[in-house]
C-alpha angles and dihedrals in degrees: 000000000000092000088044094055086039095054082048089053095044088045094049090046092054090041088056088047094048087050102050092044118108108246108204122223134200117280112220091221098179094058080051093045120012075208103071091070115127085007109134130192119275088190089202114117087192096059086065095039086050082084102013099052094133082076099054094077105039084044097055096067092059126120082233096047084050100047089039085053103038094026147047092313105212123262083250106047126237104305118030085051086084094019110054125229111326100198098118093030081063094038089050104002096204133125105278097099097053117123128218119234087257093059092036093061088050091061095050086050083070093075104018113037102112132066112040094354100070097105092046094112088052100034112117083241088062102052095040085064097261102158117196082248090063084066110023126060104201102180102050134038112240105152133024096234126071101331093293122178099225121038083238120069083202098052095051086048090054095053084085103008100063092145099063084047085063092062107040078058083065123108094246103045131138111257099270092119090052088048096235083129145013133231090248083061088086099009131059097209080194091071133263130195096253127081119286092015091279125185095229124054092257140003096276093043087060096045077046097070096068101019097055089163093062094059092069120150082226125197089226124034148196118222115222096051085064084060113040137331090218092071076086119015136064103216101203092043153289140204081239126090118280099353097305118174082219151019109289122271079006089070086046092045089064083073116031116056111130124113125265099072124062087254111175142112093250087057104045104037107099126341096147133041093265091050098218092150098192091030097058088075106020103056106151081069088162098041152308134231078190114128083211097037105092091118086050091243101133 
């Protein structure tokens, strides 16, 4: 019974393997290059590097080179697999073959267009003219993570985001400077079909995958925190507490304005050492399960 249950383990191991592994597909060249026509496949990785040998060492130490070497190396060898056939270039190395980022990016789509990179053709990287080379660099290791260009994922991020590097500079941040988490923690760079190419299907969804308390259900429940986190929270950072969009019971007091309650800026402003005015009293601010808490106050 034991080698039977065994066989089963070993057999669903190979079959999730087998499932998460990149099958490569045949890449039309010609409708990428008209000059590929009549081009056909060398398969010898030591004809290219012949004249490009300045490529061979700083290529060796790639995730591709390694998996090529160690694993199911592609029909078409190592480098006409992104390259296309390179007959006629050896024949006349000139220019003609080269490929533009867009049809790059086509060539690397053979092997990587499903998981997170689905939504690539429609991703907001995609129509603003991001090609996979903006990001990867494939000849030459530079990160240790997923063939990045730059050793940071952030820093690659602020080359165009610059503005976002401007918040998370900010006193109240989440911890991306530190490097406790990435920007693809939240965000999948390879396109999603929620805005700003989130990783959840919402705002909250994605809030939700590390601040599980926050999600409830509540028996009593404010508002706002239903709808979007951001009502209140600037995501990428503020000079304000916990990532607040404004400056304590000033933020609550664009709300709630009405009579009844003692609602101004002179109440509310301190009362306790941390000086969260609102917040002083109304501490369950995302909800309560509380049978007395339908002010949110416990």
């Amino acid at each position: 019974m034991k080698k039977f249950y065994g066989k089963i383990f070993w057999l669903a191991a190979a079959l999730a393997l087998t499932a998460g592994a990149a099958v490569a597909k045949d890449v039309d060249w010609t409708t990428l290059n008209p000059g590929f026509q009549g081009a056909t496949y060398v398969k010898d990785s030591s004809v290219c590097f012949g004249c490009h040998g300045d490529y061979e060492k700083p290529y060796s130490h790639t995730a591709h080179a390694k998996t090529f070497k160690f694993g199911k190396a592609p029909a078409n060898g190592d480098c006409e697999s992104c390259h296309g056939p390179r007959s006629k270039h050896i024949e006349n190395p000139t220019r003609e073959l080269a490929l533009t980022p867009a049809q790059q990016t086509a060539a690397c789509m053979q092997c990587h267009e499903g998981s997170n990179r689905m939504s690539w053709g429609s991703s907001l990287h995609a129509s603003n003219g991001v090609a996979c080379t903006s990001c990867h660099t494939v000849m030459q290791k530079k990160s240790d993570k997923a063939l990045l260009s730059a050793a940071r994922q952030d820093d690659l991020c602020y080359k165009c985001h610059s503005n976002v590097r401007s918040s998370l500079n900010k006193s109240s941040h989440h911890p991306v400077r530190e490097g406790k988490l990435e920007c693809s923690g939240c965000h999948n760079p390879h396109g999603s079909a929620t805005p700003g190419m989130l990783k959840g299907g919402s705002v909250n969804e994605t809030c939700y995958s590390c601040h599980q308390e926050k999600r409830g259900p509540f028996l009593w429940v404010h508002p706002p925190v239903l709808e979007n986190c951001q009502t209140c929270h600037d995501p990428h950072g503020s000079n304000n507490r916990k990532l607040l969009s404004g400056k304590d019971s000033f933020l609550c007091l664009s709300c709630h304005t009405y009579g009844g309650h003692v609602n101004s800026q002179r109440y509310n402003r301190v009362s306790s050492p941390t000086g969260e005015g609102c917040v002083n009293c109304h501490m369950a601010i995302h909800g309560s399960n509380s049978p007395s808490g339908a002010k949110l106050t416990r």
